[in-house]
N, CA, C and O atoms as a GROMACS GRO file, in nm:
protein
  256
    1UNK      N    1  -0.788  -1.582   0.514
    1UNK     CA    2  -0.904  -1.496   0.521
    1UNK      C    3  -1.006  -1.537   0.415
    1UNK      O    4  -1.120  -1.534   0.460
    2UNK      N    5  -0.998  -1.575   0.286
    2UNK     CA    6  -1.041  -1.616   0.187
    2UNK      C    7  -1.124  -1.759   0.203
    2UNK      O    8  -1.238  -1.794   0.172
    3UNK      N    9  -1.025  -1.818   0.260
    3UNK     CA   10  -1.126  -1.958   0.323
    3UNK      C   11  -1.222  -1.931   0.419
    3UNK      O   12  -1.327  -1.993   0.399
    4UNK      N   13  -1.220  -1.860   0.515
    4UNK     CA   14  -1.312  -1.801   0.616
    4UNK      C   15  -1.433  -1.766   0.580
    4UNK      O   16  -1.537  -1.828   0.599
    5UNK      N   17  -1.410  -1.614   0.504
    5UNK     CA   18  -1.510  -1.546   0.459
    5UNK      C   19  -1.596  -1.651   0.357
    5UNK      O   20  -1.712  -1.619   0.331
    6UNK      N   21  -1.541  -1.777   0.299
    6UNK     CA   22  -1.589  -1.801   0.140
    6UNK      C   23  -1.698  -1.913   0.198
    6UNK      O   24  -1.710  -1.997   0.109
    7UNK      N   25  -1.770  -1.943   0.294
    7UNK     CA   26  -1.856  -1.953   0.358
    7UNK      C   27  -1.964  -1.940   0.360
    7UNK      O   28  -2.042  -2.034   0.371
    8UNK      N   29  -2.010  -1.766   0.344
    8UNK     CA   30  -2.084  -1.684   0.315
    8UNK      C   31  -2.173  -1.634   0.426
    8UNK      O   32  -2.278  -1.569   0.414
    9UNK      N   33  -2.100  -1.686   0.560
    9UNK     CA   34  -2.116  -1.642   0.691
    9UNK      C   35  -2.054  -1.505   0.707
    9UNK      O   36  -1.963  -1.464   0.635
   10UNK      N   37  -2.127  -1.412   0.842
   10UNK     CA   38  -2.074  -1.337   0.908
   10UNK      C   39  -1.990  -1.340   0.965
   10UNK      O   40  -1.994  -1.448   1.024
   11UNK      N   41  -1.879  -1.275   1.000
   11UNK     CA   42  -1.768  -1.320   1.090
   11UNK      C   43  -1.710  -1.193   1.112
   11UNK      O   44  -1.700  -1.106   1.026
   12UNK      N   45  -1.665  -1.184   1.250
   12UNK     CA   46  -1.612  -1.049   1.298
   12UNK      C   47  -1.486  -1.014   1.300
   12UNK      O   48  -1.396  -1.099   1.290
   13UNK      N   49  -1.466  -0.906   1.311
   13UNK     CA   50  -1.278  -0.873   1.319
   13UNK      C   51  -1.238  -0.950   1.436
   13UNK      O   52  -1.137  -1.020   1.442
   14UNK      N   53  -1.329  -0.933   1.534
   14UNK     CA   54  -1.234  -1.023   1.665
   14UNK      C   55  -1.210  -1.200   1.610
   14UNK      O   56  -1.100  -1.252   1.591
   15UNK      N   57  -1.315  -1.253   1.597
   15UNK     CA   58  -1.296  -1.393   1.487
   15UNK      C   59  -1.192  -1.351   1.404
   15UNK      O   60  -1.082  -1.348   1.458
   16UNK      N   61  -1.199  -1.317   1.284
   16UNK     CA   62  -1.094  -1.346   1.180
   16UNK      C   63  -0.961  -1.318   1.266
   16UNK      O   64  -0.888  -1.417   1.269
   17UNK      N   65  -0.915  -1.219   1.331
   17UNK     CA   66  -0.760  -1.200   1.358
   17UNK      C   67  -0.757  -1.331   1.446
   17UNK      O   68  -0.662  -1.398   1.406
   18UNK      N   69  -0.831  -1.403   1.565
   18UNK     CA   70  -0.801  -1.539   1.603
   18UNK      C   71  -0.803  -1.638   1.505
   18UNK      O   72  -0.719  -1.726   1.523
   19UNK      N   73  -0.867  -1.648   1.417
   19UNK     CA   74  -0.886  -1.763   1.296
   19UNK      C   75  -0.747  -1.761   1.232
   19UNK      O   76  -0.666  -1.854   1.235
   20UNK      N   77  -0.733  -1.651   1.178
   20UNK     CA   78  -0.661  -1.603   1.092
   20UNK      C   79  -0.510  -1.583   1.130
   20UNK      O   80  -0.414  -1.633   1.072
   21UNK      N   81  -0.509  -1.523   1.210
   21UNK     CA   82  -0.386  -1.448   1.276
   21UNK      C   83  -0.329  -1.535   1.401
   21UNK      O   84  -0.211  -1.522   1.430
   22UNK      N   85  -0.393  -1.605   1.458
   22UNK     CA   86  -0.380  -1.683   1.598
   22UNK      C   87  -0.379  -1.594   1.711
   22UNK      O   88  -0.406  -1.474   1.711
   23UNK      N   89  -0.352  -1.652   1.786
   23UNK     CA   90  -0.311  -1.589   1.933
   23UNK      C   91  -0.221  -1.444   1.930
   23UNK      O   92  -0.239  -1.339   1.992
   24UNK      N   93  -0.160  -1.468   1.871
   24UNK     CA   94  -0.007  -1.369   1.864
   24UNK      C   95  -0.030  -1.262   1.778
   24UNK      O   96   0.073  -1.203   1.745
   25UNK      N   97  -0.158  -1.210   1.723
   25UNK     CA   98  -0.167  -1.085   1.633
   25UNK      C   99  -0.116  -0.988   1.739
   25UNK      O  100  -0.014  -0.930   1.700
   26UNK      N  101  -0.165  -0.946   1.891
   26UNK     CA  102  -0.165  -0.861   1.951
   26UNK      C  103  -0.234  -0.733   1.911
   26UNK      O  104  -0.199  -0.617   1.934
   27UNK      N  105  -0.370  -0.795   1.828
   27UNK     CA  106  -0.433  -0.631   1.797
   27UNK      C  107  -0.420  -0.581   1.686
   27UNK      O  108  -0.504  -0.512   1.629
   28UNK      N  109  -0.242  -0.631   1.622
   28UNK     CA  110  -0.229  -0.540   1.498
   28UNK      C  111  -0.248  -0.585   1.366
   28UNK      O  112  -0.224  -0.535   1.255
   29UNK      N  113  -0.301  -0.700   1.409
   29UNK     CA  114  -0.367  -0.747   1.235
   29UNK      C  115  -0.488  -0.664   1.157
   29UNK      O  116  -0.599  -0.659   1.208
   30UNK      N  117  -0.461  -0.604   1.037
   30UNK     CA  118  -0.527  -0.489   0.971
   30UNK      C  119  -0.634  -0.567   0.880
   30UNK      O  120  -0.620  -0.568   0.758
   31UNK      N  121  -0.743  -0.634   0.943
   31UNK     CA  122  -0.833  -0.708   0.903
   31UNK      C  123  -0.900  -0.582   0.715
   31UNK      O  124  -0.921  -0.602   0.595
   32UNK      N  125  -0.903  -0.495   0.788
   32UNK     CA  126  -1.016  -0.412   0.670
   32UNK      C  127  -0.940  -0.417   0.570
   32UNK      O  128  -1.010  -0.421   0.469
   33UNK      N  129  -0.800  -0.421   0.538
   33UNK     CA  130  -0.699  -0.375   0.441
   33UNK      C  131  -0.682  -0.513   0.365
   33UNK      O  132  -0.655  -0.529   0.246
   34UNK      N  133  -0.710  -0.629   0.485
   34UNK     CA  134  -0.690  -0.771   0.396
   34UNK      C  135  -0.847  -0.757   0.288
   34UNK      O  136  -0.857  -0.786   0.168
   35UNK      N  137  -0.919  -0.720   0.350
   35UNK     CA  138  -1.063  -0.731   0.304
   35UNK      C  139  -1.036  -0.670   0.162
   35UNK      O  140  -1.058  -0.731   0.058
   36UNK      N  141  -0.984  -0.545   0.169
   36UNK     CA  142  -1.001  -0.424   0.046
   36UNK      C  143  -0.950  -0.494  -0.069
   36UNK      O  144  -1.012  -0.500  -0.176
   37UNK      N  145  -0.788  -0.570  -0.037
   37UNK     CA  146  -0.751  -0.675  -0.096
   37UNK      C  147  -0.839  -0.810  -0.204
   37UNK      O  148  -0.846  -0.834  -0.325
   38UNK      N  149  -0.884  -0.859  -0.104
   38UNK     CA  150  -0.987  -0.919  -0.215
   38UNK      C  151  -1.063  -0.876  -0.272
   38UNK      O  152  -1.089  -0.926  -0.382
   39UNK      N  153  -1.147  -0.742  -0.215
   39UNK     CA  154  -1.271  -0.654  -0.296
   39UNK      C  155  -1.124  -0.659  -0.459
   39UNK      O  156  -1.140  -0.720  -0.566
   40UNK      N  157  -1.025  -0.590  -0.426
   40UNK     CA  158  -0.947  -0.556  -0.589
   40UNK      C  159  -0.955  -0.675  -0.660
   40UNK      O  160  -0.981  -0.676  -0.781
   41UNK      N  161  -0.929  -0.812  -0.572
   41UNK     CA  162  -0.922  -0.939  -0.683
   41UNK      C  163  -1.063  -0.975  -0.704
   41UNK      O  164  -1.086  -1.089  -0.742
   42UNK      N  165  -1.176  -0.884  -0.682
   42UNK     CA  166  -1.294  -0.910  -0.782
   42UNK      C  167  -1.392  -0.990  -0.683
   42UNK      O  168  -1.501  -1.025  -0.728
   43UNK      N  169  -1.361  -1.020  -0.557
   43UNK     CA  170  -1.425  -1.039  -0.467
   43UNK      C  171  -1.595  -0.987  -0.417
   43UNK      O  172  -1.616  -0.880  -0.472
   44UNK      N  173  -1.673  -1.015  -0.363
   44UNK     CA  174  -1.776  -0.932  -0.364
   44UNK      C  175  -1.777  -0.954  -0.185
   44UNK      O  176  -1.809  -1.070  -0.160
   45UNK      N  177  -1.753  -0.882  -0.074
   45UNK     CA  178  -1.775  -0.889   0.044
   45UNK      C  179  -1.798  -0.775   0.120
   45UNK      O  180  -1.734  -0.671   0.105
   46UNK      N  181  -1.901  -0.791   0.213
   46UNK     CA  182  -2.027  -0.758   0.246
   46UNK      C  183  -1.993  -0.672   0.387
   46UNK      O  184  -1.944  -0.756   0.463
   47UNK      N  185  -1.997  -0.554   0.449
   47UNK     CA  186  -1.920  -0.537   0.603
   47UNK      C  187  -2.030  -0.444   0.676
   47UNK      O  188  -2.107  -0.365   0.622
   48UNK      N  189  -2.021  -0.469   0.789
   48UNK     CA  190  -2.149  -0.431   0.868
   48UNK      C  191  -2.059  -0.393   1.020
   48UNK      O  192  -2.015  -0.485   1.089
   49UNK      N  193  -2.039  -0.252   1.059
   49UNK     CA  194  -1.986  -0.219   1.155
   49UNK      C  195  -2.106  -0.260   1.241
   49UNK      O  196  -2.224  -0.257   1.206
   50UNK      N  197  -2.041  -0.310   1.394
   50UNK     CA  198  -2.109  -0.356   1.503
   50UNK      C  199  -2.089  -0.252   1.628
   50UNK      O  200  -2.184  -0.207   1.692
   51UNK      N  201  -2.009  -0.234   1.643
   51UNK     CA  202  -1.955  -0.116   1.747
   51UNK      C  203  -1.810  -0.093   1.719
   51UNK      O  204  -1.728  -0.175   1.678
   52UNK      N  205  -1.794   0.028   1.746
   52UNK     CA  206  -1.635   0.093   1.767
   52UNK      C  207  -1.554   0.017   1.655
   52UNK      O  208  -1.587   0.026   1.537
   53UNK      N  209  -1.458  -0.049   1.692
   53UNK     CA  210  -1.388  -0.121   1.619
   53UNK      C  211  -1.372  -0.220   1.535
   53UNK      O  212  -1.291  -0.271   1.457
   54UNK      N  213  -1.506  -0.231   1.588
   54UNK     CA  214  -1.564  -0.473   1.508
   54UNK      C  215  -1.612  -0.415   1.427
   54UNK      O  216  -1.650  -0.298   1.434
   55UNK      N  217  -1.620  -0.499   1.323
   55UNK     CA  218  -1.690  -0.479   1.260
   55UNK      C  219  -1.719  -0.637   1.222
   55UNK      O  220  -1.669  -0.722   1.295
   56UNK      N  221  -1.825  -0.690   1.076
   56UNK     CA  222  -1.858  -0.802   1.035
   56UNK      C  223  -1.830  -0.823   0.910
   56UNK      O  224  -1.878  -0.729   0.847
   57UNK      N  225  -1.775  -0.900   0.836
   57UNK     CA  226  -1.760  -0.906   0.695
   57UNK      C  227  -1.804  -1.076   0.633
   57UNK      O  228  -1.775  -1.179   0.693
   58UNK      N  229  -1.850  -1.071   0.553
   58UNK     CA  230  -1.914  -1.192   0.473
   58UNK      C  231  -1.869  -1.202   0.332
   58UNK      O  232  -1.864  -1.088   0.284
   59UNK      N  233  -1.833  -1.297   0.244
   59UNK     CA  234  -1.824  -1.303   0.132
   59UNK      C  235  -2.000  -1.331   0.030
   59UNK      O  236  -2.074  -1.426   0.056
   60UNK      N  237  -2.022  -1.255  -0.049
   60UNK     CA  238  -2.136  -1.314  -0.119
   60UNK      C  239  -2.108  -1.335  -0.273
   60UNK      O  240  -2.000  -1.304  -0.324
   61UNK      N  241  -2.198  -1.383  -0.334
   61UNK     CA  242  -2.208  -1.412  -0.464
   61UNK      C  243  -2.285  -1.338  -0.525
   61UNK      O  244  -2.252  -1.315  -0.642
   62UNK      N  245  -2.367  -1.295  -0.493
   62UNK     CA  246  -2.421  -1.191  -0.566
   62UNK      C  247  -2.390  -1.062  -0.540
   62UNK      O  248  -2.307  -1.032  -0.454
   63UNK      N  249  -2.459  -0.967  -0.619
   63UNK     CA  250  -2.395  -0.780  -0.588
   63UNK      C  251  -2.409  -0.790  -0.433
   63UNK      O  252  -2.476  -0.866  -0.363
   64UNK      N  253  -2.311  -0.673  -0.400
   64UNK     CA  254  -2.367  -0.617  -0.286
   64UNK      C  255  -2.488  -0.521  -0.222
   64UNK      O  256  -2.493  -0.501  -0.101
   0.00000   0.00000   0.00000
């Protein structure tokens, strides 16, 4: 997830669990919880709900 986001592209929950997770998540990969994860290791990333469930997350370098 860390390589993904560190980019500084947008990228959606449906992207990351295929990137990330492959084929075989079946849905239950907990994308927001990996996210919260790096926000604690000092991370700065960026999330923009799109509809219902997607949402978008970006890594940046500056504040949010």
């Amino acid at each position: 997830l860390h390589k993904l986001l560190s980019d500084g592209e947008w990228h959606s929950t449906d992207e990351i669990q295929k990137v990330v997770y492959g084929g075989d998540h079946m849905g239950l990969a907990r994308v927001a919880a990996r996210v919260f994860d790096l926000k604690k290791d000092g991370y700065l990333i960026q999330s923009c709900k799109l509809a219902g469930t997607i949402w978008e997350y970006k890594m940046t370098t500056g504040s949010e």
